[in-house]
C-alpha positions as a LaTeX table, in Angstrom:
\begin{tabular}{lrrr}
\hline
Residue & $x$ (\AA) & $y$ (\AA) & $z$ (\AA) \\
\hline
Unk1 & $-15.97$ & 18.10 & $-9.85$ \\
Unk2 & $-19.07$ & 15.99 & $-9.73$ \\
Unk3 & $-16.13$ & 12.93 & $-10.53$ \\
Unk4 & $-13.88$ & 14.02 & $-7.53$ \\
Unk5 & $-16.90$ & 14.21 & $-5.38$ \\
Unk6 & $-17.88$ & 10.52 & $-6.50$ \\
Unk7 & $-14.71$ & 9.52 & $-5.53$ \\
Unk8 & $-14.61$ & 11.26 & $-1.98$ \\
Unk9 & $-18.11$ & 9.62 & $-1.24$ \\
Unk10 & $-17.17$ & 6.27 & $-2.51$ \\
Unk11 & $-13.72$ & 6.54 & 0.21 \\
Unk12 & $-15.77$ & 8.21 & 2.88 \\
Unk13 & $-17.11$ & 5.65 & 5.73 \\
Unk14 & $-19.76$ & 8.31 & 6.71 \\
Unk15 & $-21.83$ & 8.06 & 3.35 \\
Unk16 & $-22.54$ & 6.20 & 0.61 \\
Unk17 & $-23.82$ & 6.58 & $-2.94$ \\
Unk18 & $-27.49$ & 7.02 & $-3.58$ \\
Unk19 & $-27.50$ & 7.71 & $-7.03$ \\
Unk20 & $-25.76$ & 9.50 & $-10.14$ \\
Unk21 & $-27.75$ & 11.74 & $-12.43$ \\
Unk22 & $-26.54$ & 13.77 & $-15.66$ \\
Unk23 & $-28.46$ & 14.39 & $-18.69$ \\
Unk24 & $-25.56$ & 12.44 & $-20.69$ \\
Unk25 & $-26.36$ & 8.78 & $-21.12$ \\
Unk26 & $-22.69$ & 8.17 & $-21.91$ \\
Unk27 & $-22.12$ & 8.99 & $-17.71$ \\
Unk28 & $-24.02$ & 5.56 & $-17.22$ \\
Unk29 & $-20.57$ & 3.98 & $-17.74$ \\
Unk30 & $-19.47$ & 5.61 & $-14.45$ \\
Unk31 & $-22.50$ & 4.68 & $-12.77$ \\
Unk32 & $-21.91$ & 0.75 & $-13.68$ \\
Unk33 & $-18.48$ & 1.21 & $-12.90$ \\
Unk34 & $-18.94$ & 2.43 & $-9.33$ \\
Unk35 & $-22.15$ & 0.56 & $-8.95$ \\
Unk36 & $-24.36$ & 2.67 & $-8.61$ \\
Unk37 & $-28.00$ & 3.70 & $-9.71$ \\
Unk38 & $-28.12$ & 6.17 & $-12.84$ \\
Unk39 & $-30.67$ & 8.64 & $-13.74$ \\
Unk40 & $-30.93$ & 11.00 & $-16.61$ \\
Unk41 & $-33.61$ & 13.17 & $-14.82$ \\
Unk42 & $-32.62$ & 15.07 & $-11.46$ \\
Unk43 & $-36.40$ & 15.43 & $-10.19$ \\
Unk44 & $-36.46$ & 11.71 & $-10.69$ \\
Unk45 & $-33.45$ & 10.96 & $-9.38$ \\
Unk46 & $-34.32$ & 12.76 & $-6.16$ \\
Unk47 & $-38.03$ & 11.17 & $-5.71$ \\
Unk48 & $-36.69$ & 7.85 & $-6.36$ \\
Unk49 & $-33.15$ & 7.64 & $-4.79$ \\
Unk50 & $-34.45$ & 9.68 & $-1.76$ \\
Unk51 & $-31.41$ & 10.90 & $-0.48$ \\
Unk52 & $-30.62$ & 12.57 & 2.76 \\
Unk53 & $-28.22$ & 14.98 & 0.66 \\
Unk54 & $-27.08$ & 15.94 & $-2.76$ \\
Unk55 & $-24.34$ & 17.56 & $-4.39$ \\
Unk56 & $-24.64$ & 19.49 & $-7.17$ \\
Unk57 & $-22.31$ & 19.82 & $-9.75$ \\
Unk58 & $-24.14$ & 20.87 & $-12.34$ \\
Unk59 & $-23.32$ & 23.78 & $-15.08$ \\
Unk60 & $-23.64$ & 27.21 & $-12.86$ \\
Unk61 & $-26.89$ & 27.88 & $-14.47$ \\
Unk62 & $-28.88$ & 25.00 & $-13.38$ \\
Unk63 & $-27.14$ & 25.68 & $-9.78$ \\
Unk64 & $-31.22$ & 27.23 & $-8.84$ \\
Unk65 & $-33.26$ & 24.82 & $-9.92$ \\
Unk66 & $-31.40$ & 21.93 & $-8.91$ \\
Unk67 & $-31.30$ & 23.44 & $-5.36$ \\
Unk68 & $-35.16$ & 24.62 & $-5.05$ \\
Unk69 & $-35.93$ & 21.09 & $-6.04$ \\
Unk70 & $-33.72$ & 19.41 & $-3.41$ \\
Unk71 & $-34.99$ & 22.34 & $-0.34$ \\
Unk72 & $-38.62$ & 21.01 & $-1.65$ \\
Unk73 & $-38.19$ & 17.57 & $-1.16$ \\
Unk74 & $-36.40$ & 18.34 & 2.63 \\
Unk75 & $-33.03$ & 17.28 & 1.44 \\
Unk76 & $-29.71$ & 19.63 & 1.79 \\
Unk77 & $-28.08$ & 20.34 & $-0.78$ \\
Unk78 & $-24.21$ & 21.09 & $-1.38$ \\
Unk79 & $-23.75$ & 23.35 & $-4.00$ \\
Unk80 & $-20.65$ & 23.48 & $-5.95$ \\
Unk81 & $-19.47$ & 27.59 & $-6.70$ \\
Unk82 & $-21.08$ & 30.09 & $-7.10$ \\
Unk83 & $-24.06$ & 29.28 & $-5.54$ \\
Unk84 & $-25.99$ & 30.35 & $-8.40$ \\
Unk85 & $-25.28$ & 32.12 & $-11.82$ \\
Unk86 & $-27.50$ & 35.54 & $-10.29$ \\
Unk87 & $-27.87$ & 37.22 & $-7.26$ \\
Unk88 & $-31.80$ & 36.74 & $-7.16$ \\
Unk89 & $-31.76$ & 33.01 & $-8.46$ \\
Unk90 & $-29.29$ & 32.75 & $-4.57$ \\
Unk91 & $-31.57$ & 34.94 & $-3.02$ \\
Unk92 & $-34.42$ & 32.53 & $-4.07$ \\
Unk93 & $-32.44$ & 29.69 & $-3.13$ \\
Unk94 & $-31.94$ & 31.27 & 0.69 \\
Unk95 & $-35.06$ & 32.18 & 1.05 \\
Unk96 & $-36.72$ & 28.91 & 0.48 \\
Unk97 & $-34.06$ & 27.34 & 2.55 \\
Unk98 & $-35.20$ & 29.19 & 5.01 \\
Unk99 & $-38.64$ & 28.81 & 4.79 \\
Unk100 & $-38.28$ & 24.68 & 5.04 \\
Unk101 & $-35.47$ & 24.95 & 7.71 \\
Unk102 & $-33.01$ & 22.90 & 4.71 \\
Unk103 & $-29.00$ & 24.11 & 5.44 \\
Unk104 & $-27.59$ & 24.58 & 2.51 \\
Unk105 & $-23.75$ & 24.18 & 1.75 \\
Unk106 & $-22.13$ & 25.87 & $-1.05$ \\
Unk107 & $-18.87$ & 24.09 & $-1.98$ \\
Unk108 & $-16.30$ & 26.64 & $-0.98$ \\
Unk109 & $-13.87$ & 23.93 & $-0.48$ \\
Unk110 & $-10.48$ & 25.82 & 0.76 \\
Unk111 & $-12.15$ & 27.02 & 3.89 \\
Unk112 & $-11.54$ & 23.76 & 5.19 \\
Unk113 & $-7.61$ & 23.45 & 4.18 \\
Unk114 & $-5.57$ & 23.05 & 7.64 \\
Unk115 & $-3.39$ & 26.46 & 6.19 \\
Unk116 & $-7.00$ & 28.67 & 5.69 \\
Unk117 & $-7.98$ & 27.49 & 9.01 \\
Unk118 & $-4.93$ & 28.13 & 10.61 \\
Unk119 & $-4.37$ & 31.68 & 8.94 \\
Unk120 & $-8.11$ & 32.69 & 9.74 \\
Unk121 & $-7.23$ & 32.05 & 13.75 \\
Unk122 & $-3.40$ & 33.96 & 13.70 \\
Unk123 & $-5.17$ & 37.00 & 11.87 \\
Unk124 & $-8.67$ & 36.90 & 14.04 \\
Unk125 & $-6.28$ & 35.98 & 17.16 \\
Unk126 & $-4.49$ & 39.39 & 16.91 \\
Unk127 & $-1.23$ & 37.48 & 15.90 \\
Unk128 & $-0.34$ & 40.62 & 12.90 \\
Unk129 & $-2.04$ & 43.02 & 15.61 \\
Unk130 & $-4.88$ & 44.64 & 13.86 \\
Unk131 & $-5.44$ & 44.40 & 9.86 \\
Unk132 & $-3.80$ & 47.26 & 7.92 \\
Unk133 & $-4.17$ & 45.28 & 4.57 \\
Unk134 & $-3.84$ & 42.55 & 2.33 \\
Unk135 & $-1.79$ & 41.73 & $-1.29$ \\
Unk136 & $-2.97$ & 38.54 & $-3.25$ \\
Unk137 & $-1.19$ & 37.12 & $-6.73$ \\
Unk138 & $-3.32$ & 34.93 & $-8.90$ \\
Unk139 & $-1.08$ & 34.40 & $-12.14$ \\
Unk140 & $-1.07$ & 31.38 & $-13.64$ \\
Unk141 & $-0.67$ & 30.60 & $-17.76$ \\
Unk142 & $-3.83$ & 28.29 & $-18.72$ \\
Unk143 & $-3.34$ & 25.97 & $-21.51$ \\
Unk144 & $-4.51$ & 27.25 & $-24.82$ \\
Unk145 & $-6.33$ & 24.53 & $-25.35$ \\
Unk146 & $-8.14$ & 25.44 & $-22.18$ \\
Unk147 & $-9.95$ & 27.92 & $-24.35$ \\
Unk148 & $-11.14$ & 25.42 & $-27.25$ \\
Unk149 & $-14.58$ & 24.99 & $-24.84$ \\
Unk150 & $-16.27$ & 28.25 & $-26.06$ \\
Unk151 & $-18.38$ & 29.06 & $-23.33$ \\
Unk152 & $-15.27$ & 29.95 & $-21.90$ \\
Unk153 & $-14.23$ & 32.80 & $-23.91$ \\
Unk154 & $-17.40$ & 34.63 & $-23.34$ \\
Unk155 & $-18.93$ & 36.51 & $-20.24$ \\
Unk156 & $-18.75$ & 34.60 & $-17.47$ \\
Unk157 & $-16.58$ & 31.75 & $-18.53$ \\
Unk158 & $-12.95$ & 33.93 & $-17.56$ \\
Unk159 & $-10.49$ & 33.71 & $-14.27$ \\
Unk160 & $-13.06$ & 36.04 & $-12.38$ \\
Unk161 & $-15.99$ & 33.78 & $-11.60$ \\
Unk162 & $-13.90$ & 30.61 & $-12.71$ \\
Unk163 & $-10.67$ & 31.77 & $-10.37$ \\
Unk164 & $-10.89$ & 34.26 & $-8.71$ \\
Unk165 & $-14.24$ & 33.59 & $-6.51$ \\
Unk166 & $-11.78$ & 31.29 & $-4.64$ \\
Unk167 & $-9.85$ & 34.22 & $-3.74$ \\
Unk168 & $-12.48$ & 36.26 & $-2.89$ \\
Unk169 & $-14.23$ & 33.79 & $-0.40$ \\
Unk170 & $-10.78$ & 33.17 & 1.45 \\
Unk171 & $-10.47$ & 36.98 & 1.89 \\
Unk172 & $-13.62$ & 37.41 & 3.21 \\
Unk173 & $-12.99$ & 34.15 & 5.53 \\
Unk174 & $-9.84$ & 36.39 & 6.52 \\
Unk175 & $-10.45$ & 39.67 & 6.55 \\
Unk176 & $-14.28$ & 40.12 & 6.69 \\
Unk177 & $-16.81$ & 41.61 & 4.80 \\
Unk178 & $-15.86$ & 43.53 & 1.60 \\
Unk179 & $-17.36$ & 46.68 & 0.91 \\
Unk180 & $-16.18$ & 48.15 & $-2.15$ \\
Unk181 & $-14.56$ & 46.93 & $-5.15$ \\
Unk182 & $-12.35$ & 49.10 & $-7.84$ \\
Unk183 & $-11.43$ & 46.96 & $-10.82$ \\
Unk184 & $-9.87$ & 47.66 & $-14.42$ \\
Unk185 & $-9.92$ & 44.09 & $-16.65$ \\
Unk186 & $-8.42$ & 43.65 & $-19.80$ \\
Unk187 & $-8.92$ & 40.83 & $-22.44$ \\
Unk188 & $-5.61$ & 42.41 & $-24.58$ \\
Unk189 & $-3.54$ & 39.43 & $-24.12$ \\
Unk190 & $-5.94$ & 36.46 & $-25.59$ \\
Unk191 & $-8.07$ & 38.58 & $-27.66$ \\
Unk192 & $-11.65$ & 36.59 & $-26.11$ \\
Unk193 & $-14.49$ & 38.24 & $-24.86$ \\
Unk194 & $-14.03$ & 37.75 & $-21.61$ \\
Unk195 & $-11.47$ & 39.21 & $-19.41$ \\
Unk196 & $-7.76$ & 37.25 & $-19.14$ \\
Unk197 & $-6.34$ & 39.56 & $-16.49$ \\
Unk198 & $-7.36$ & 41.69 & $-13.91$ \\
Unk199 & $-6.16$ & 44.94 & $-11.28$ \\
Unk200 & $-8.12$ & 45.32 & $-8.16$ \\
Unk201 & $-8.31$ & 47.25 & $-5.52$ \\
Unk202 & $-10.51$ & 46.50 & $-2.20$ \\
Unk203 & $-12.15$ & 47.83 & 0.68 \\
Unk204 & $-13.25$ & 45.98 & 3.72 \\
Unk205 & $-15.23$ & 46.55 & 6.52 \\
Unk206 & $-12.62$ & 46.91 & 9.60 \\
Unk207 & $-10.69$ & 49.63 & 7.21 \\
Unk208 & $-8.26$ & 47.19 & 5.90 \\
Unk209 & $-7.82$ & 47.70 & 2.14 \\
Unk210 & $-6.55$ & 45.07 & $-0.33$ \\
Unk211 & $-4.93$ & 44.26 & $-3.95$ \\
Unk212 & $-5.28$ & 41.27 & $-6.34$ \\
Unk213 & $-3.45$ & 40.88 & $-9.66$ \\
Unk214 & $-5.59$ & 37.97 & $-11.54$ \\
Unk215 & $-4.25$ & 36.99 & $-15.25$ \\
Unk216 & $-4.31$ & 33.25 & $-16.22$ \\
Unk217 & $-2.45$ & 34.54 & $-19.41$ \\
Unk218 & 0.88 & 34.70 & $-17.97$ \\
Unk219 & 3.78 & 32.31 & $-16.92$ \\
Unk220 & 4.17 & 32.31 & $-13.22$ \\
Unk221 & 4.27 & 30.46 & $-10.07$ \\
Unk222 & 2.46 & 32.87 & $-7.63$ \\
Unk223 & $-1.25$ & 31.47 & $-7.54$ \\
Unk224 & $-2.80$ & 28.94 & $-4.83$ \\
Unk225 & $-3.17$ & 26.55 & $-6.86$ \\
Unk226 & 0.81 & 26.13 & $-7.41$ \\
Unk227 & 1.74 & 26.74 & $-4.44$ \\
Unk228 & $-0.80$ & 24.74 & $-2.16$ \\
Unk229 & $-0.07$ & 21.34 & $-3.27$ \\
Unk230 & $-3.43$ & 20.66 & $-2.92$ \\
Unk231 & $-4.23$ & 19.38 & $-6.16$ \\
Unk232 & $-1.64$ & 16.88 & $-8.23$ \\
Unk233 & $-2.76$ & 17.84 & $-11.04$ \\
Unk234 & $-0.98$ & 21.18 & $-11.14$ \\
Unk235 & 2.62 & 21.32 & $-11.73$ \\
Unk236 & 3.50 & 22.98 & $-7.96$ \\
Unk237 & 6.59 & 25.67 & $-6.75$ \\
Unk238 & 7.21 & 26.38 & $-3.22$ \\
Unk239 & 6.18 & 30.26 & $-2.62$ \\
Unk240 & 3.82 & 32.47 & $-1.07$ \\
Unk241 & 1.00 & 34.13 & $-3.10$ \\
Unk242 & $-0.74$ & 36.30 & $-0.37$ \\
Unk243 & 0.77 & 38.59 & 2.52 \\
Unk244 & $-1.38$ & 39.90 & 5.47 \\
Unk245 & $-0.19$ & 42.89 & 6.62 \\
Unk246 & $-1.26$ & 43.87 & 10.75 \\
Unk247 & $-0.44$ & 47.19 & 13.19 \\
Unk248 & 2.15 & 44.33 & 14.71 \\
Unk249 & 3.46 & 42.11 & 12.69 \\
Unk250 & 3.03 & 40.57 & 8.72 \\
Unk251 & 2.29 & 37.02 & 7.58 \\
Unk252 & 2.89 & 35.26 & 4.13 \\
Unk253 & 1.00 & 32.46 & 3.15 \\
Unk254 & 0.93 & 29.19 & 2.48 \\
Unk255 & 4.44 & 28.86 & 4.07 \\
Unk256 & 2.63 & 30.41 & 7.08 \\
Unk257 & 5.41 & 32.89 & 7.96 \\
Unk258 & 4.53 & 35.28 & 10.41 \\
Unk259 & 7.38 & 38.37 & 10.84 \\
Unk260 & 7.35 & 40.99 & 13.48 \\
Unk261 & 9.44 & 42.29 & 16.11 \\
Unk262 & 10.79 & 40.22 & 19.13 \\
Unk263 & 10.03 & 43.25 & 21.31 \\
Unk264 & 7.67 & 45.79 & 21.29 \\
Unk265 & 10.49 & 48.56 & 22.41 \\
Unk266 & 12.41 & 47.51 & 19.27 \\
Unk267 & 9.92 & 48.46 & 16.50 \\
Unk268 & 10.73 & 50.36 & 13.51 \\
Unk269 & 13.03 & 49.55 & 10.16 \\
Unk270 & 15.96 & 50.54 & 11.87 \\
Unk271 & 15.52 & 47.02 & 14.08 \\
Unk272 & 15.75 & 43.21 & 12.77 \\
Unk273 & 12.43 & 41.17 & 12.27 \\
Unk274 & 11.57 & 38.19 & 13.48 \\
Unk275 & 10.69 & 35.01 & 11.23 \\
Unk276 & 8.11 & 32.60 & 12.99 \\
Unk277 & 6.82 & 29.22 & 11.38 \\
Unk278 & 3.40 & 28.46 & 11.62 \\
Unk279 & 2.54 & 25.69 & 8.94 \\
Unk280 & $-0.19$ & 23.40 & 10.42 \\
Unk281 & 0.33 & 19.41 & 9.05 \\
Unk282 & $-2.01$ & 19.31 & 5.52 \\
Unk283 & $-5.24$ & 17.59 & 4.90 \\
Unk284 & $-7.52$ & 16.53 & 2.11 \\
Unk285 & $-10.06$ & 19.87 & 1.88 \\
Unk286 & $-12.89$ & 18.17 & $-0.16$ \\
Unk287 & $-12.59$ & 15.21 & 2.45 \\
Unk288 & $-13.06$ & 17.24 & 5.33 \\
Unk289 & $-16.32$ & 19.15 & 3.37 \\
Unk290 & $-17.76$ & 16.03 & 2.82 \\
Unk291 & $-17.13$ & 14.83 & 6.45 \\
Unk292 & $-18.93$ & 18.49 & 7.54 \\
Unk293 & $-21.56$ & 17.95 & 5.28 \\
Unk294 & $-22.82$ & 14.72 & 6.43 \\
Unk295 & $-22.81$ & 16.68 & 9.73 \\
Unk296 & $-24.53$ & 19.29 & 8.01 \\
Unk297 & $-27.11$ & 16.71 & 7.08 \\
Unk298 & $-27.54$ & 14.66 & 10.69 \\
Unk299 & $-28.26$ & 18.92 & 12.13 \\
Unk300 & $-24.88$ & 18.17 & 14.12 \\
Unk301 & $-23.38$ & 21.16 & 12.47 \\
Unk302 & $-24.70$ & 24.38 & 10.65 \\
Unk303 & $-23.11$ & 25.37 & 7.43 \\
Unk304 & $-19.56$ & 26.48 & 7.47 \\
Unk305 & $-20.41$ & 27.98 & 3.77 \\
Unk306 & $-24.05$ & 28.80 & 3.96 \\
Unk307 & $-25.99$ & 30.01 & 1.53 \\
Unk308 & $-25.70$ & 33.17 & 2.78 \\
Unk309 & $-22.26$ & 33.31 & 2.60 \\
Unk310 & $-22.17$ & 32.04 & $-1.02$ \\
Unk311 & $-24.14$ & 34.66 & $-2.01$ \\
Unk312 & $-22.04$ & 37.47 & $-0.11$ \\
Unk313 & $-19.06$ & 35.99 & $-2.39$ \\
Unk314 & $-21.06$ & 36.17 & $-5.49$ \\
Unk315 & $-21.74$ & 39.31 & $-5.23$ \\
Unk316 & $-18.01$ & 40.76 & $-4.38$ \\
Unk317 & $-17.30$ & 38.86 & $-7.16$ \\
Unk318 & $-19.89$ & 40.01 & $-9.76$ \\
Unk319 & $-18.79$ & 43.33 & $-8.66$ \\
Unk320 & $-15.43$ & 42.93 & $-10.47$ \\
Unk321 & $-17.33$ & 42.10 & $-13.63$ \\
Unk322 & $-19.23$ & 45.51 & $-12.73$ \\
Unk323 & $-16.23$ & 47.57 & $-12.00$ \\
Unk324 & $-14.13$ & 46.10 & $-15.01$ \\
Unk325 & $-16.67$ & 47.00 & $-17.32$ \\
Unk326 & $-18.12$ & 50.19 & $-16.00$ \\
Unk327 & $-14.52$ & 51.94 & $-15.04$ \\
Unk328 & $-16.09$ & 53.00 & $-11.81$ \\
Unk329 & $-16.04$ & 51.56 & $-8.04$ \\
Unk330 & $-18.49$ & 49.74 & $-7.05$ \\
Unk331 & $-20.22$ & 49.64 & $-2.96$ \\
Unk332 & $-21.45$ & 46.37 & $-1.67$ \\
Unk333 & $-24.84$ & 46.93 & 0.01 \\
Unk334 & $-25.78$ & 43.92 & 2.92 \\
Unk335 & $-26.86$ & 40.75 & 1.11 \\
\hline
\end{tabular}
């Protein structure tokens, strides 16, 4: 990520580059090659580059300190997912942010996809009538060799906080705040440590309830990332992988079809539905991030993704770890 993002700034006529730092001296090479300054230490990289922003996209666990030291020095950070690796290292980090009056972005990129944006307004804009519910596939078959990196086969490293936090943020985006999460995980198929599939059922705050299958163990093309197009590097199938279900009417996304009845006399299965297309023209997500966060950074714009809201995804997402592992629901208290 910390590559894309390079990229993105490098194209972007808003920003430029003040600096790369990574621990690695072998990531000088990029520097060179995209001419610009390299550091090995981030507290020296901020104090000398002085930059008005920073992205960090670091390891998850470094996510805290790299962000304290940025909210210290007065400069906003973006902060690639999850916001932190623990609940009170993000607490921490909004707190501080806080304190200083430093936004802080947390790099939950699809909220800015034209389709999110344009699903968010039909279901908010009482297009399905009110939420009922909501059914999400995430199914995808990961490389093996995916799996050679062994932080990945232990806690923490599996589709959940890798995947499936994705998911989680769009549905609260959606639907609104979640309030209780009943999970059952399994780690039969690969044999690892951590989890390779996962059954869940949610609750959210308006009384809609929801269900996500998660496995990145199996062959199939009903996940985001295959269906989105967004990124090339996925082989990609046209489908749907999530269907809203309202008191008035359904939608299926990413095609963005919306199905209800022409006339509300003529409701019930005995009566044809209507198909509706509602697929807005696509755009570059992590290009129109960057383009908020420089916004973000001028005080044009408050966070889309703040803090805050990373850390209300964390948690619904740590709860699935929870659930999964203690075979009980879980309730969400107010972050």
């Amino acid at each position: 990520m910390g590559r894309r993002h390079i990229e993105y700034v490098n194209a972007s006529g808003e920003c430029q580059l003040a600096g790369i730092c990574d621990p690695d001296p072998g990531a000088a090479g990029l520097a060179a090659h995209v001419d610009a300054p390299f550091f090995l230490d981030a507290l020296e990289a901020l104090d000398l580059a002085s930059p008005d922003g920073a992205i960090i996209a670091a390891p998850t666990q470094l996510h805290e300190e790299l962000a304290l030291a940025c909210i210290r020095r007065g400069i906003a950070p973006l902060v690639e997912k999850p916001v932190t690796a623990a609940l009170d290292e993000g607490q921490r980090v909004v707190d501080e942010a806080a304190g200083a009056d430093v936004p802080v972005l947390v790099g939950h990129h699809r909220r800015y996809h034209p389709r999110i944006r344009r699903l968010w307004k039909l279901v908010k804009g009482g297009a399905i009538g009110s939420l009922i519910g909501v059914s999400l596939l995430w199914a995808v078959k990961k490389p093996d060799a995916y799996y050679d990196v062994v932080w990945r086969t232990r806690a923490g490293g599996g589709p959940v906080l890798t995947n499936l936090i994705h998911e989680i943020d769009t549905l609260r985006y959606i639907c609104g705040e979640i309030t209780r999460v009943y999970a059952a995980t399994s780690s039969a198929t690969r044999g690892f440590e951590v989890e390779d599939s996962a059954a869940i059922i949610l609750n959210f705050a308006g009384g809609a309830v929801g269900s996500v299958f998660l496995s990145d163990a199996t062959p199939s093309p009903w996940s985001y990332e295959l269906t989105m197009f967004e990124n090339r590097s996925y082989a990609h199938v046209a489908g749907n992988c999530a269907f809203f279900f309202g008191a008035e009417g359904s939608l299926a996304f990413p095609r963005m079809e919306l199905w209800r009845y022409p006339s509300g006399d003529s409701a019930g299965w005995e009566h044809p539905l209507e198909r509706e297309q509602h697929g807005p023209q696509d755009a570059d997500p992590l290009a129109a991030q960057l383009a908020h966060f420089c916004r973000v950074i001028r005080r044009e714009e408050t966070p889309l993704v703040s803090g805050e809201e990373g850390l209300r995804t964390l948690a619904a997402t740590l709860a699935v770890l929870s659930s999964g592992s203690e075979g009980r629901p879980v309730e969400l208290q107010p972050v």
